[in-house]
C-alpha positions as CSV (number, residue, x, y, z in Angstrom):
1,X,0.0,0.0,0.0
2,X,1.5,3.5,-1.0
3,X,1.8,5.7,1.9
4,X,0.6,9.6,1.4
5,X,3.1,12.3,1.4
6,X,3.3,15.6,1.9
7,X,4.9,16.6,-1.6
8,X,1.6,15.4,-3.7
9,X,-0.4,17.7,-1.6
10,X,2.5,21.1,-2.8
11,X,1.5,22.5,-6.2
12,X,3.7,25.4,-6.8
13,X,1.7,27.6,-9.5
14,X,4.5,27.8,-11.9
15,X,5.7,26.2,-14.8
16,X,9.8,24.8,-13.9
17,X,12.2,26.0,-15.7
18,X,14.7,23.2,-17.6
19,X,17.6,22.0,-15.7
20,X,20.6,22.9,-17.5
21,X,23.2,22.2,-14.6
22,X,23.7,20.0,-11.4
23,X,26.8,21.0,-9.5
24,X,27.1,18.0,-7.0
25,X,30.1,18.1,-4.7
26,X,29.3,18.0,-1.5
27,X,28.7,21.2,0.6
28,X,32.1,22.6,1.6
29,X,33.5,22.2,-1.6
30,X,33.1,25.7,-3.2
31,X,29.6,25.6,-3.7
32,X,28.3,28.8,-2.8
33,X,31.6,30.5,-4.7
34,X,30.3,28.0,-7.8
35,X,26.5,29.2,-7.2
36,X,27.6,33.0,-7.4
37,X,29.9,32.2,-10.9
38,X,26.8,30.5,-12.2
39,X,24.3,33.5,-11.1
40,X,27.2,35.9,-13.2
41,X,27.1,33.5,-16.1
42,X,23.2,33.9,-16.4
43,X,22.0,30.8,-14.6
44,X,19.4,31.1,-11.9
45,X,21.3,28.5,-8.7
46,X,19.4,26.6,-6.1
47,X,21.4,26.5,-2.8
48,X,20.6,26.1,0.8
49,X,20.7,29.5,1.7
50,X,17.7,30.0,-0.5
51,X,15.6,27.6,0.9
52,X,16.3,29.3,4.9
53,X,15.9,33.0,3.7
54,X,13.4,32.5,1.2
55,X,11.5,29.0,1.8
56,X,12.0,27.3,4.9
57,X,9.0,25.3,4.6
58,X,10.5,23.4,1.4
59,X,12.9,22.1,3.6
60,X,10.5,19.8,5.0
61,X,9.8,18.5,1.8
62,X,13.8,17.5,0.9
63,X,13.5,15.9,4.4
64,X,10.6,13.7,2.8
65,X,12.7,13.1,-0.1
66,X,15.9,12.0,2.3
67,X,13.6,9.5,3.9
68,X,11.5,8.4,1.2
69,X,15.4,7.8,-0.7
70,X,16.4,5.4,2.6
71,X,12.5,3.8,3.6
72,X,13.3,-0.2,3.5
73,X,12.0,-1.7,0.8
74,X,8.2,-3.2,1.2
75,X,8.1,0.1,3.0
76,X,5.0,1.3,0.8
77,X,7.3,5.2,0.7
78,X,7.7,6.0,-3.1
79,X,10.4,8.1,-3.5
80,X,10.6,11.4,-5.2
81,X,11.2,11.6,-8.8
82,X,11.1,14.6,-11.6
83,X,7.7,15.6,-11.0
84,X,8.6,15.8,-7.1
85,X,12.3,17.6,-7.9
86,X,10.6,20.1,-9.8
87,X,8.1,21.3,-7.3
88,X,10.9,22.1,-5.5
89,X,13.8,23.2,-8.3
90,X,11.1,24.6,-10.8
91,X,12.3,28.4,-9.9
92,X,15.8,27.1,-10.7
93,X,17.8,26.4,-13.7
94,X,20.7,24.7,-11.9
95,X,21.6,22.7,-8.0
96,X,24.6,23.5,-5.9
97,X,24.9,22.8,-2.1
98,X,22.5,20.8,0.1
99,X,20.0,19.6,0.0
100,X,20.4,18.9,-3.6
101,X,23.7,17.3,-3.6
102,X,22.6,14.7,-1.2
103,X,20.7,13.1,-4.1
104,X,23.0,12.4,-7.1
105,X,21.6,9.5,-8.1
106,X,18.3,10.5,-8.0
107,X,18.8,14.2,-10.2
108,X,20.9,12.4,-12.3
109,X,18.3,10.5,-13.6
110,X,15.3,13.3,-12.9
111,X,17.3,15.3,-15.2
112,X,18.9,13.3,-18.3
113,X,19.7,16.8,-20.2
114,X,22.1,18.8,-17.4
115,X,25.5,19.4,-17.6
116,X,26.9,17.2,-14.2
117,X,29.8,19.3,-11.9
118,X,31.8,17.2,-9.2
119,X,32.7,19.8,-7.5
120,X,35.9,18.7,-5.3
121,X,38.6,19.7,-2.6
122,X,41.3,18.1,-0.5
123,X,39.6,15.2,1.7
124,X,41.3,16.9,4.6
125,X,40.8,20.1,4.1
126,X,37.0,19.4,3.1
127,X,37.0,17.3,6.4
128,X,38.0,20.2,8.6
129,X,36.1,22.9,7.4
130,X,32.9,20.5,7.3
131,X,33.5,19.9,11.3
132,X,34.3,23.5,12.2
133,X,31.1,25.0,10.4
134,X,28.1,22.8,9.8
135,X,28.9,20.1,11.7
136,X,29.5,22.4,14.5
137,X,26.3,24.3,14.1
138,X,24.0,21.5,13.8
139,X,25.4,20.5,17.0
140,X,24.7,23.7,18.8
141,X,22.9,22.8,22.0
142,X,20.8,26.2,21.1
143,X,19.7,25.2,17.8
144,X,18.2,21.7,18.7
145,X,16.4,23.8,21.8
146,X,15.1,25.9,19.0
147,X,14.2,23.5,16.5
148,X,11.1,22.7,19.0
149,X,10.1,25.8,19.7
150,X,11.1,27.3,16.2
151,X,8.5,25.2,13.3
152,X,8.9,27.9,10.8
153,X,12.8,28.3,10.1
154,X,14.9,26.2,13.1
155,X,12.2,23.5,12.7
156,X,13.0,22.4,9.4
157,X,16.5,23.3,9.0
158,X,17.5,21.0,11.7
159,X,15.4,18.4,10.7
160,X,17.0,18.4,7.5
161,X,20.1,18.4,8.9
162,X,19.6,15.5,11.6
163,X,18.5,12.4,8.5
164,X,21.2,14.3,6.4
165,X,24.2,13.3,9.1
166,X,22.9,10.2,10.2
167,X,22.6,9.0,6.3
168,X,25.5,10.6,5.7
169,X,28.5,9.9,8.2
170,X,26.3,7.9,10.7
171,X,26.5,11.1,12.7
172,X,29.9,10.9,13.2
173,X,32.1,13.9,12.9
174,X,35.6,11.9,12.9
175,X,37.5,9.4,10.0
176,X,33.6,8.2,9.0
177,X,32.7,11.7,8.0
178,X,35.7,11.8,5.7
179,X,35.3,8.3,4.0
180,X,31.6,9.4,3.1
181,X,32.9,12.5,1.7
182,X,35.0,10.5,-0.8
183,X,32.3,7.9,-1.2
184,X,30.5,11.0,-2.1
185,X,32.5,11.2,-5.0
186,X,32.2,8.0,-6.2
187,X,28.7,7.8,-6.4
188,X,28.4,10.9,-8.5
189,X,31.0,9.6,-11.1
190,X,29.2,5.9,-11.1
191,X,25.7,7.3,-11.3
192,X,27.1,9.4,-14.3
193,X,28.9,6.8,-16.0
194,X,25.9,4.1,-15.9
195,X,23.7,7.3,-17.3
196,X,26.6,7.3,-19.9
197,X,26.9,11.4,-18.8
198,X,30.3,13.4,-19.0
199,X,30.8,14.6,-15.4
200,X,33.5,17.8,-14.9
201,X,35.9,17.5,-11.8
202,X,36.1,21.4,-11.2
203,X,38.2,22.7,-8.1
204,X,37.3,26.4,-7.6
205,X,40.9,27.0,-7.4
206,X,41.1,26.5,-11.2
207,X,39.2,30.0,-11.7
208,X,36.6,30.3,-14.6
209,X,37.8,28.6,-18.2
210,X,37.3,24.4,-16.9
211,X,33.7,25.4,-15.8
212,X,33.0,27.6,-18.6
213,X,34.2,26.0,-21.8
214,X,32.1,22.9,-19.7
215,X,29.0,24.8,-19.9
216,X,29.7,26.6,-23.3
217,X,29.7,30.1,-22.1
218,X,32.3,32.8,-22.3
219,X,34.8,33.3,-19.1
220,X,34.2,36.3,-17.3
221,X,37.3,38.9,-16.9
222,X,38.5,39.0,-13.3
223,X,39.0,36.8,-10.3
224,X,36.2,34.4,-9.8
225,X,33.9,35.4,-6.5
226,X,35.6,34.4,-3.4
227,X,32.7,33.5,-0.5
228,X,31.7,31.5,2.4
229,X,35.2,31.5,4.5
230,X,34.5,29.6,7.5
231,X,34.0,32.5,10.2
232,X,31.3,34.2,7.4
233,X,29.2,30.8,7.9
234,X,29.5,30.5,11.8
235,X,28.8,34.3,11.7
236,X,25.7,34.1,9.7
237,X,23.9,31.0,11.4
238,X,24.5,32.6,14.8
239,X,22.7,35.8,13.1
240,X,19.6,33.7,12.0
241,X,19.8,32.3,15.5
242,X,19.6,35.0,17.7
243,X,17.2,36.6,15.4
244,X,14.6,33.7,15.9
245,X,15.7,34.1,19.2
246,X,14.8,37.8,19.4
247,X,11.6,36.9,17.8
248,X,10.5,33.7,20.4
249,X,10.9,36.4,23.6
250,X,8.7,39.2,22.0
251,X,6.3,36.7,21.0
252,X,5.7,35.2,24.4
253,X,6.2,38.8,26.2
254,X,3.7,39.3,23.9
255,X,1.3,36.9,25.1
256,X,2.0,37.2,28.6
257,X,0.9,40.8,28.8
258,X,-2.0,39.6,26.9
259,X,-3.0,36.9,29.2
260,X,-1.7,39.7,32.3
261,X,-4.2,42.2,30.5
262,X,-7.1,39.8,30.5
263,X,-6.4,38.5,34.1
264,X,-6.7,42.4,35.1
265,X,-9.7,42.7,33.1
266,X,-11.6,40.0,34.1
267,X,-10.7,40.9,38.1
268,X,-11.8,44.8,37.1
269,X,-15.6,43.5,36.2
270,X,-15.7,40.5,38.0
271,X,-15.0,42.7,41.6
């Protein structure tokens, strides 16, 4: 028996545009540089940020899409396929970061006429900077406090991030975190070679031509954009959290000279 899910029930009023690229390294390997260079070549980039500032909510749906991928078999969970990726990539004309990138297999075959990027880095370099920013943020003691009382941004987010780690690394931040990243890898190329699709190994440190003459477009003049240092990520995620936090105290102050007000009141006319 097929189980219902939340996706079938989310009919974006839009037509999608075509996927023309999927860009999927794992996060931490240039993607947000990689999702500026292909907003200055033209293309319109999904990437996580997006889906926090603009959409939180859609992160519940790549959660559904993360289990639905991993259900047992027999499990009744079909999981998402074009129609699904394009409720939620429609607005986009190309995939960089997470969520996207944890489903290579999957947009590989969703999307038979895109350009594939591996984007890649050092194994140990990737390794630290994973631990010292996402990893380390997800396990903020404040965040998974705030991913209870926060549905609309935290919620989500977290949730997101908590089947991503487990599937991922088996939630471990040390040599297993590492191997998956190069596993990573290898399931891109493999799912790309049994598609029989050309897949480019770009390091952002090569600059523009690789990626461009990949994608047929002309290279840029200068220095390709040069984002998301480690400190700018901590930086911004503590932002977002004190800001729901900021939000959660007014709310409830809020509603506790509300329910003060109406206490008063009802003492006023009742004595």
């Amino acid at each position: 028996m097929t189980k219902e899910r939340a996706i079938d029930a989310y009919n974006p009023d839009r037509k999608p545009k075509e996927m023309k690229v999927l860009v999927l390294g794992m996060a931490k390997t240039g993607t947000t540089s990689i999702c500026a260079m292909l907003q200055q070549l033209g293309f319109t980039p999904h990437h996580m940020k997006e889906d926090i500032r603009k959409r939180p909510r859609v992160l519940n749906y790549w959660t559904e899409a993360a289990r639905a991928k991993y259900a047992p078999a027999g499990s009744g969970v079909v999981p998402y396929g074009r129609a699904e990726f394009d409720k939620l990539l429609g607005d986009y004309d190309a995939t960089t970061d997470l969520p996207s990138v944890f489903f290579p297999e999957d947009l590989i075959a969703a999307y038979p006429d895109a350009r594939i990027v591996l984007s890649t880095r050092d194994p140990d370099s990737w390794h630290r900077s994973m631990v010292a920013t996402i990893w380390a943020t997800y396990t903020w003691p404040s965040f998974r406090v705030l991913s209870y009382l926060d549905p609309s941004i935290v919620g989500p987010m977290m949730s997101f991030h908590s089947i991503f780690f487990d599937k991922f690394c088996g939630n471990d931040p040390g040599p297993p975190m590492k191997l998956a990243f190069i596993q990573h890898g290898e399931r891109v190329r493999e799912a790309a070679r049994g598609a029989g699709r050309e897949v480019l190994e770009y390091d952002v440190k090569d600059g523009w031509q690789p990626l461009c003459e990949f994608l047929g477009t002309p290279v840029p003049e200068g220095e390709i954009p040069a984002m998301n240092d480690s400190e700018a990520f901590v930086k911004g995620l503590t932002f977002l959290r004190n800001v729901v936090i900021a939000k959660l105290v007014a709310k409830y102050l809020l509603y506790s000279a509300a329910t003060v007000g109406a206490v008063v009141a009802w003492v006023k006319y009742r004595y």
